[in-house]
MMTF fields as JSON, N, C-alpha, C and O atoms, coordinates in Angstrom:
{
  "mmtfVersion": "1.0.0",
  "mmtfProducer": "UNKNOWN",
  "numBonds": 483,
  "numAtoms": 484,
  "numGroups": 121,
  "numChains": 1,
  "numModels": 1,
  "chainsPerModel": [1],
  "groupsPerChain": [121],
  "chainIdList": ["A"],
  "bondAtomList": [4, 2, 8, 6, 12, 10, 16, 14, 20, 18, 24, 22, 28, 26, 32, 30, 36, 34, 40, 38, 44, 42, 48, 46, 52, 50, 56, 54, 60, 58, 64, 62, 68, 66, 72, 70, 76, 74, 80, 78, 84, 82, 88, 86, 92, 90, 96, 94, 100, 98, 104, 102, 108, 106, 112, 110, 116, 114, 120, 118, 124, 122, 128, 126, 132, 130, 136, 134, 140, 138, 144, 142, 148, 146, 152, 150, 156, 154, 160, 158, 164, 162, 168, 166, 172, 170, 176, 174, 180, 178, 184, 182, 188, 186, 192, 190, 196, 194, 200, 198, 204, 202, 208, 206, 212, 210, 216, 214, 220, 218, 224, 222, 228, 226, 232, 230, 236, 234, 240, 238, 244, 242, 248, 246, 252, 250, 256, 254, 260, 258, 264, 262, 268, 266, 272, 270, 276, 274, 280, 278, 284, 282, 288, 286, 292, 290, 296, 294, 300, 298, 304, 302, 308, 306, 312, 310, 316, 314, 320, 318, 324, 322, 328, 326, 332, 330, 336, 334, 340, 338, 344, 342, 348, 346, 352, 350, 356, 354, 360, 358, 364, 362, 368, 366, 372, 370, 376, 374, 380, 378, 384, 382, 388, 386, 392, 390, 396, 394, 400, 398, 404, 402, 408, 406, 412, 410, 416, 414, 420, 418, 424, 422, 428, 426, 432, 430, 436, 434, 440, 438, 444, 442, 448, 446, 452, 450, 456, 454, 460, 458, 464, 462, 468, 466, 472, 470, 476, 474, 480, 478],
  "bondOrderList": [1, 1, 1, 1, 1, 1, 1, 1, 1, 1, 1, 1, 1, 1, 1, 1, 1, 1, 1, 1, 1, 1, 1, 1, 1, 1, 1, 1, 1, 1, 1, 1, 1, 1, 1, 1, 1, 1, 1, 1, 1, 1, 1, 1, 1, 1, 1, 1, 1, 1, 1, 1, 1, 1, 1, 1, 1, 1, 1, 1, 1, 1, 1, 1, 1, 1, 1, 1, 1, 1, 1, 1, 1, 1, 1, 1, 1, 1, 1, 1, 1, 1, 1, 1, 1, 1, 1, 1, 1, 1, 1, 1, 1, 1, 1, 1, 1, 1, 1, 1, 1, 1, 1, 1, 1, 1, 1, 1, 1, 1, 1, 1, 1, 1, 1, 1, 1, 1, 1, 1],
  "groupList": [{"groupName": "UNK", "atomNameList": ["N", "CA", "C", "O"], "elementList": ["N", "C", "C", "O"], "formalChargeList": [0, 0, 0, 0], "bondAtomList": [1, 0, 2, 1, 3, 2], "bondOrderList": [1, 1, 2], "singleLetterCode": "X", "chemCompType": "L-PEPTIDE LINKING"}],
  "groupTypeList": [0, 0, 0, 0, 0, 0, 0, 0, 0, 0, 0, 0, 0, 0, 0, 0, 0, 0, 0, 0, 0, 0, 0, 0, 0, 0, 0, 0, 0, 0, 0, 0, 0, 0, 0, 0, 0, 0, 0, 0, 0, 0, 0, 0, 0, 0, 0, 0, 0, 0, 0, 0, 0, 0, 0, 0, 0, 0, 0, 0, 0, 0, 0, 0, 0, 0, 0, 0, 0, 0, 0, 0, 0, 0, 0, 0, 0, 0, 0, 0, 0, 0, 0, 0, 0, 0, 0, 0, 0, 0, 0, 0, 0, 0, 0, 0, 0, 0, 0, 0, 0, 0, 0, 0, 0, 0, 0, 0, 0, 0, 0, 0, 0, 0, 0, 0, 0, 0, 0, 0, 0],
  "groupIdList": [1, 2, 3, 4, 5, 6, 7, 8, 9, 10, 11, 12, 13, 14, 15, 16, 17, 18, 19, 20, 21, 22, 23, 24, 25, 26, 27, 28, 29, 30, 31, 32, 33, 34, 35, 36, 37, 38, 39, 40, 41, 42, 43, 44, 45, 46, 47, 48, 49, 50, 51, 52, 53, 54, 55, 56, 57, 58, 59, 60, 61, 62, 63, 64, 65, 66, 67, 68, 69, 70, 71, 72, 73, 74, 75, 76, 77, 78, 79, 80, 81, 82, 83, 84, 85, 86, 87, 88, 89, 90, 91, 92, 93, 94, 95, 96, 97, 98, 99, 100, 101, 102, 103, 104, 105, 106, 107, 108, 109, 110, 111, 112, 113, 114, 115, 116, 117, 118, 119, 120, 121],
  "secStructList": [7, 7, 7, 7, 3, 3, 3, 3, 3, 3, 7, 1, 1, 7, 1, 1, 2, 2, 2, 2, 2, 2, 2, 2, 2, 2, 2, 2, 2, 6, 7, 7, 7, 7, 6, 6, 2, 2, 2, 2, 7, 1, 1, 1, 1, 7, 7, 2, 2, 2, 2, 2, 2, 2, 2, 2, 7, 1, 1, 7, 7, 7, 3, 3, 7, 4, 4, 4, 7, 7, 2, 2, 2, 2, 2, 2, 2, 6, 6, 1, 7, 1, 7, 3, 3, 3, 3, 3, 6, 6, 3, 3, 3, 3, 3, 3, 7, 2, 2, 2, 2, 2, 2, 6, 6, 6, 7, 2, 2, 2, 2, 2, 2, 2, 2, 2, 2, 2, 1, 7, 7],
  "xCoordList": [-18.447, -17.179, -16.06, -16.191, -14.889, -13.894, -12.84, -12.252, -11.575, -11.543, -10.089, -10.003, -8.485, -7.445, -6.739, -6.588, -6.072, -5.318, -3.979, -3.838, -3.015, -1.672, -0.82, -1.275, 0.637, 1.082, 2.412, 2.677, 2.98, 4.26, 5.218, 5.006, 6.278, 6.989, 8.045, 8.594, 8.326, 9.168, 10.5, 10.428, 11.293, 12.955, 13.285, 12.587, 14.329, 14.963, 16.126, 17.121, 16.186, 17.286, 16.959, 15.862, 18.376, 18.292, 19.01, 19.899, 18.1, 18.512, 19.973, 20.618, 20.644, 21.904, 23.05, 23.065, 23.889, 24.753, 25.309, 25.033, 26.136, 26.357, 24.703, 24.957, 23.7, 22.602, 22.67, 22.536, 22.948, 23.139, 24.376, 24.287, 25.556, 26.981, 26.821, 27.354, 26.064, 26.102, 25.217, 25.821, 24.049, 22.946, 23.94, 23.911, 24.598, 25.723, 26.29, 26.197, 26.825, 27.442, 27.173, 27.945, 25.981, 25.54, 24.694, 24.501, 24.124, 23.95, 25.313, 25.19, 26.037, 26.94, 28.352, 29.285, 28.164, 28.796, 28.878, 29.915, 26.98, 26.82, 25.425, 25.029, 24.614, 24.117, 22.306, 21.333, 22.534, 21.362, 20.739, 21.234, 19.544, 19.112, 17.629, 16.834, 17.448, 15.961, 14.993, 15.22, 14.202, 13.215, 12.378, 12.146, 12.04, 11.797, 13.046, 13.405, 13.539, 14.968, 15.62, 16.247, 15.44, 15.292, 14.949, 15.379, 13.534, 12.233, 12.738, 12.914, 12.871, 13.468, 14.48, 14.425, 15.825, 16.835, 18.208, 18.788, 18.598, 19.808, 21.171, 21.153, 22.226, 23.138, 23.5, 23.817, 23.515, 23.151, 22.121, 21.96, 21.41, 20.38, 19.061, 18.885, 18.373, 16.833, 16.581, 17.515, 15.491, 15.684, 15.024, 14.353, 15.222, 13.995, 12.7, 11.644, 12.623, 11.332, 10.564, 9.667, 10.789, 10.691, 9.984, 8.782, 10.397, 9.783, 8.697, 7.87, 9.286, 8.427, 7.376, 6.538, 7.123, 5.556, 5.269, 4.073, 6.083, 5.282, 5.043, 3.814, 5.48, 4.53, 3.504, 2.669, 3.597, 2.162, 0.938, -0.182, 1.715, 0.423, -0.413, -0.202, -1.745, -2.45, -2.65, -3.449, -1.837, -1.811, -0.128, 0.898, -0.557, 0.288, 1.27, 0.898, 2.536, 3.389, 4.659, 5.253, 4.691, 6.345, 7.324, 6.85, 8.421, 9.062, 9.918, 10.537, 9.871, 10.286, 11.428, 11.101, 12.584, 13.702, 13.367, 12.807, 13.66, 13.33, 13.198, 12.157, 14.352, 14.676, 13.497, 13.288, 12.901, 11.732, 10.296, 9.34, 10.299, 9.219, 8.256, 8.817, 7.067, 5.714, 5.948, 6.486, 5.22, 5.858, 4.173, 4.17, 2.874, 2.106, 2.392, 1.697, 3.718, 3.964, 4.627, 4.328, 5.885, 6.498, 5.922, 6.275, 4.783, 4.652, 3.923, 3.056, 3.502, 2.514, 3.764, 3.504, 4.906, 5.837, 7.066, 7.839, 6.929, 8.22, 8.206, 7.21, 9.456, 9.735, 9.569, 10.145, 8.519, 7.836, 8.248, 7.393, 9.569, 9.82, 11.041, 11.622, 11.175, 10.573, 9.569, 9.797, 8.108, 6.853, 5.999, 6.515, 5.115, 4.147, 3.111, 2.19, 2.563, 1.917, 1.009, 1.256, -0.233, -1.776, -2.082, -2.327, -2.077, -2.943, -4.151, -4.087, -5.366, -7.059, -7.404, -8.115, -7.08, -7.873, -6.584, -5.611, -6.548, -5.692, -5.234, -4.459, -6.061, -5.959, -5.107, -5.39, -3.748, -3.185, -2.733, -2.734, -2.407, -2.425, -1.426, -1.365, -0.63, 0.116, -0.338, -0.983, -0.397, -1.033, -0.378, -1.04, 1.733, 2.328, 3.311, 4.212, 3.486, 4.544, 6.208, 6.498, 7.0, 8.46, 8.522, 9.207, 7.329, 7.921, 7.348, 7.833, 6.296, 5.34, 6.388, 6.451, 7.086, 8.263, 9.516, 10.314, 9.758, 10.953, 10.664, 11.425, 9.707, 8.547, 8.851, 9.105, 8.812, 8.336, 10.066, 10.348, 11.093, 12.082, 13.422, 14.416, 12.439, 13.282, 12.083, 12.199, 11.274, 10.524, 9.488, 8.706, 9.422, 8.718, 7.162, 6.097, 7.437, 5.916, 5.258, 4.093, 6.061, 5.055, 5.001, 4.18, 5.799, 5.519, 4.164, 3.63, 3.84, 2.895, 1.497, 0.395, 1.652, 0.188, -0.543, -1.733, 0.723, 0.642, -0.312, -1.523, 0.434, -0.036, -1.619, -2.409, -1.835, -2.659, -4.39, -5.473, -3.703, -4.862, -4.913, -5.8, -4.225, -4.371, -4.732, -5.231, -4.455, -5.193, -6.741, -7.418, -7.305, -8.641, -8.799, -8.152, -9.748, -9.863, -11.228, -11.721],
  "yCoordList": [6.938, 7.619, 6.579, 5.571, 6.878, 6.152, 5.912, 6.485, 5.501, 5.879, 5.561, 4.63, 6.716, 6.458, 5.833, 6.198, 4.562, 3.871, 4.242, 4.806, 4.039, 4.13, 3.401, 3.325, 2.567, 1.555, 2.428, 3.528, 2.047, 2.836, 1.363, 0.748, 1.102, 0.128, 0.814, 1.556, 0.255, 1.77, 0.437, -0.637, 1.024, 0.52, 0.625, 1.421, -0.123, 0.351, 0.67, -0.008, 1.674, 2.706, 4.009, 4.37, 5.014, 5.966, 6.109, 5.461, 7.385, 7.297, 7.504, 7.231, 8.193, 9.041, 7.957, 6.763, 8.75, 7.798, 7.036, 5.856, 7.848, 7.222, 6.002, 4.899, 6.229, 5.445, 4.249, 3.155, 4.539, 3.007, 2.28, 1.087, 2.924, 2.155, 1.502, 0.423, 2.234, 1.679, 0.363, -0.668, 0.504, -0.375, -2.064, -3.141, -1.759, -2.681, -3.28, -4.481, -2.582, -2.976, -3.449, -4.282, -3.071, -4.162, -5.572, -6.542, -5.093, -6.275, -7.587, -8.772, -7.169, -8.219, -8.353, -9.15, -7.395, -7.778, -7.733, -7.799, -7.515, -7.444, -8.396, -8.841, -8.816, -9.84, -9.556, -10.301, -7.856, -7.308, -6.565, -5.737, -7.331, -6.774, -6.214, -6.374, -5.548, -5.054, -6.144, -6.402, -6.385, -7.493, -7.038, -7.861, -5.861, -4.777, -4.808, -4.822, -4.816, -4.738, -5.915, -5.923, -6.769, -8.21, -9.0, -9.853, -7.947, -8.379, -7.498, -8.004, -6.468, -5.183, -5.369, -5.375, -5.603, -5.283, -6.169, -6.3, -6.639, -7.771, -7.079, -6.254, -7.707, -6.804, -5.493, -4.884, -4.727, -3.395, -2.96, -1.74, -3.599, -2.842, -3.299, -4.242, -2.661, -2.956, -4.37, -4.756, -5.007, -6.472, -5.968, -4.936, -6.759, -6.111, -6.959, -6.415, -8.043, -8.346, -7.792, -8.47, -6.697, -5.913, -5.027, -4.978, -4.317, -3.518, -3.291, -2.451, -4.739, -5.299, -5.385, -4.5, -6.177, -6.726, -5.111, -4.821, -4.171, -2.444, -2.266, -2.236, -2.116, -1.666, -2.025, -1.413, -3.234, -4.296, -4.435, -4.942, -3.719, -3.453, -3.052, -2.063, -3.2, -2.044, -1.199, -0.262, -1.591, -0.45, 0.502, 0.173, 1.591, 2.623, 1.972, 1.693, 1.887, 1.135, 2.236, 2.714, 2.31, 3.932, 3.141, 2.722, 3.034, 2.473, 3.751, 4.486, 3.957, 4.822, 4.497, 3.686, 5.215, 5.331, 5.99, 7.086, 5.419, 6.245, 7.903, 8.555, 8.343, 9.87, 10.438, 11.65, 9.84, 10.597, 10.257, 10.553, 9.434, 9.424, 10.997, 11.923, 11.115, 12.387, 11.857, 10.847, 13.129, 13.025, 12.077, 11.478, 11.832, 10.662, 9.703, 8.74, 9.474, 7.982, 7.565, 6.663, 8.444, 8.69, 7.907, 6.91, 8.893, 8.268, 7.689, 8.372, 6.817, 5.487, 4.222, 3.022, 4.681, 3.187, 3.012, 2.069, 4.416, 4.716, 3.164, 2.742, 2.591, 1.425, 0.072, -0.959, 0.249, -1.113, -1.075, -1.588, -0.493, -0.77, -2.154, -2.7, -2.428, -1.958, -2.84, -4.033, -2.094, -2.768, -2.085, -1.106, -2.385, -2.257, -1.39, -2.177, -0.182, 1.044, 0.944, 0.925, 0.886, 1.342, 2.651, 3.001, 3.518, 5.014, 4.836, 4.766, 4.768, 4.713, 6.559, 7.038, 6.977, 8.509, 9.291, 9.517, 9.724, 10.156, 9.376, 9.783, 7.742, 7.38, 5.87, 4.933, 6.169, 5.037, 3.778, 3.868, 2.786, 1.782, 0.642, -0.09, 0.302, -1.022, -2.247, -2.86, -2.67, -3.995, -5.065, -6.1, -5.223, -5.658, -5.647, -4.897, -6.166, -6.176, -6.792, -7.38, -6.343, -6.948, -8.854, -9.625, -9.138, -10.155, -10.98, -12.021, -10.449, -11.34, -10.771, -11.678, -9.932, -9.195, -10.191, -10.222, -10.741, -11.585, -13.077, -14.002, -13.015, -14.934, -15.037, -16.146, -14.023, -14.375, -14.469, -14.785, -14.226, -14.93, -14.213, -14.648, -12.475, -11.875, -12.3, -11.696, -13.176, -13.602, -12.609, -12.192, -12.157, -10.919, -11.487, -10.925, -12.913, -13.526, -13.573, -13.178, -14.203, -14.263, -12.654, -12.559, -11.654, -10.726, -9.798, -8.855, -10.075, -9.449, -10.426, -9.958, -11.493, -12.622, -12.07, -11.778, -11.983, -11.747, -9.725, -9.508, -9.065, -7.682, -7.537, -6.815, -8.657, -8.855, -8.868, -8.306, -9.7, -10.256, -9.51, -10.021, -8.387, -7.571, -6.11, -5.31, -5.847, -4.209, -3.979, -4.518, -3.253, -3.252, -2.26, -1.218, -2.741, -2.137, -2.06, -1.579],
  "zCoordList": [-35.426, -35.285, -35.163, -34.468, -35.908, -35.908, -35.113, -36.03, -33.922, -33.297, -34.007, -34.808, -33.538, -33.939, -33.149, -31.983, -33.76, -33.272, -33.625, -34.71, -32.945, -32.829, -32.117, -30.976, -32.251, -31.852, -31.19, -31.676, -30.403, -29.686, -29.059, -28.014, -30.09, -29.012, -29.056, -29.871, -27.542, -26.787, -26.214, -25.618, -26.629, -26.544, -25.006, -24.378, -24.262, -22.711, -23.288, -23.032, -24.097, -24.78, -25.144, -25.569, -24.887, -25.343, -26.909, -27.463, -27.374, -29.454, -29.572, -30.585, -28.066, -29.063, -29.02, -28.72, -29.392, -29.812, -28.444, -28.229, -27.525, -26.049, -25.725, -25.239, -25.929, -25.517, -26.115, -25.567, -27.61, -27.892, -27.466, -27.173, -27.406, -27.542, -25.968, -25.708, -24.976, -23.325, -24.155, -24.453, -24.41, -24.69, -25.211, -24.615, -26.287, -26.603, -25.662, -25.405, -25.176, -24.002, -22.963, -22.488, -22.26, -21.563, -21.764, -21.031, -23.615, -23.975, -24.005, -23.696, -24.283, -25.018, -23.812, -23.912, -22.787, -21.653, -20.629, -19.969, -19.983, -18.737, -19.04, -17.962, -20.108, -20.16, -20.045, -19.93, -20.162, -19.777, -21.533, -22.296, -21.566, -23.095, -23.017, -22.09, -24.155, -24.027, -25.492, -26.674, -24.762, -25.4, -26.836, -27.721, -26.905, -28.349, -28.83, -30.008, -28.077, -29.439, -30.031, -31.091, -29.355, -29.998, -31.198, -31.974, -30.813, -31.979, -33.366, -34.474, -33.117, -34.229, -34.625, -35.855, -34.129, -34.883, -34.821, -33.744, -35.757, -35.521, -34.636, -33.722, -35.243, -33.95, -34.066, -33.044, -35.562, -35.514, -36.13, -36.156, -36.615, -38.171, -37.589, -36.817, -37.976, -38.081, -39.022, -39.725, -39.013, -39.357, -40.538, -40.519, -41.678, -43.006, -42.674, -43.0, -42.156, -41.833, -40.787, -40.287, -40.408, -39.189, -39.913, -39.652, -40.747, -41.223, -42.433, -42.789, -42.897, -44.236, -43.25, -43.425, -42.232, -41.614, -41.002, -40.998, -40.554, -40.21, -41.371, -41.436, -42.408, -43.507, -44.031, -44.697, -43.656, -44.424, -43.395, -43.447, -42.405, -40.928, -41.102, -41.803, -40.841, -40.98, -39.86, -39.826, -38.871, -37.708, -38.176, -38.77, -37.605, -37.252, -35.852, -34.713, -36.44, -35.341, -35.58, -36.546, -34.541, -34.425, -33.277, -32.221, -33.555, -32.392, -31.859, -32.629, -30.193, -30.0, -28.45, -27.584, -28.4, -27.428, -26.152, -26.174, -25.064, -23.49, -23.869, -23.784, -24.25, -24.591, -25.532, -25.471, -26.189, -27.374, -27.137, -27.853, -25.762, -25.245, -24.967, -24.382, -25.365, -25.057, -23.77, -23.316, -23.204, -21.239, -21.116, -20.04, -21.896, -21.162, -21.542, -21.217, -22.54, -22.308, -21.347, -20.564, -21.388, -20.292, -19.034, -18.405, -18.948, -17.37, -17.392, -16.847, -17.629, -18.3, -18.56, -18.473, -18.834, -19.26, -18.143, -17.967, -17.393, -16.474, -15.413, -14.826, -15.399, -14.984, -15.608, -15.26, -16.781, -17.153, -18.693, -19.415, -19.47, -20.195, -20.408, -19.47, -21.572, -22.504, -23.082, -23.284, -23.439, -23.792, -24.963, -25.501, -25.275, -26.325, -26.258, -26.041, -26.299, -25.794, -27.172, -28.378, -26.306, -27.626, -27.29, -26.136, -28.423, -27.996, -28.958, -30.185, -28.108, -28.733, -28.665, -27.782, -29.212, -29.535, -28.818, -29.538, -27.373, -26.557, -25.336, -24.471, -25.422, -24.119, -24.46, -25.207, -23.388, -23.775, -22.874, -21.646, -23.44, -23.009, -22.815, -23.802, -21.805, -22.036, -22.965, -22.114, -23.595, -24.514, -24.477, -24.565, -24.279, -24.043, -23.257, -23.632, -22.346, -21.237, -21.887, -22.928, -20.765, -20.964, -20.964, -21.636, -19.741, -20.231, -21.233, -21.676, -21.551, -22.897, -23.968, -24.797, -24.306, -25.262, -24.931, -25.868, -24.184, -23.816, -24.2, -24.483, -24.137, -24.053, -25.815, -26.286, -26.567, -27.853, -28.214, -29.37, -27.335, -28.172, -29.394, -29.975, -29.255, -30.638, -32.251, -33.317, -32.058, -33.136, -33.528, -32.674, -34.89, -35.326, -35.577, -35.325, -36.214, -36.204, -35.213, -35.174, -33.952, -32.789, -31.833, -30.92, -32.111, -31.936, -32.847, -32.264, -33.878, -34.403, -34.386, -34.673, -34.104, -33.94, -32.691, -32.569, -31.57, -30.136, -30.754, -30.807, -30.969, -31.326, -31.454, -30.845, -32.654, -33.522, -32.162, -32.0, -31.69, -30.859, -29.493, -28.809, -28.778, -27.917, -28.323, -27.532, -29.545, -30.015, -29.982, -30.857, -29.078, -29.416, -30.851, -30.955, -31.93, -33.224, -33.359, -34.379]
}
């Protein structure tokens, strides 16, 4: 039996629009940033090598905002975002923390080597 894997990196942001423009804002003038978002997206856009390496994944990787969190991620990430969530069938898992997400720098390579070698498959 096969077992489904699924990848969840979960933002310390909300999707709507007020969520991001605060998010801005305390990035760029209170000095406070989220470490997934680093890795993902330049100062407004998603990076294309960001998504070129999710497509060429062979894991299922969804990046998702505080607000669109399922209530067991929810409470599985509550405080410890933002980090890297494995779901093996229904049961899920931290795989990456904030600060191993901060360590790598914004770097998508060493964010997916790092991936590479904590997913159980």
């Amino acid at each position: 039996m096969s077992n489904s894997l699924k990848i969840y990196c979960i933002y310390n942001a909300k999707s709507s629009i007020k969520g991001e423009l605060k998010y801005l804002y305390e990035k760029y003038f209170k000095d406070i940033k989220c470490s997934m978002c680093d890795i993902t997206h330049g100062v407004f856009t998603q990076k294309k090598k960001w998504a070129s390496n999710c497509s060429a994944s062979f894991l299922d990787i969804e990046c998702l905002h505080l607000d669109e969190l399922p209530k067991n991620i929810k409470d599985l990430v509550i405080n410890k975002v933002p980090c890297v969530v494995s779901q093996v069938n229904s049961t899920n898992k931290i795989v990456i923390n904030n600060k191993e997400l901060a360590n790598m720098g914004g770097d998508i390579d060493s964010f997916f080597s790092h991936l590479y070698k904590v997913v159980e498959i």
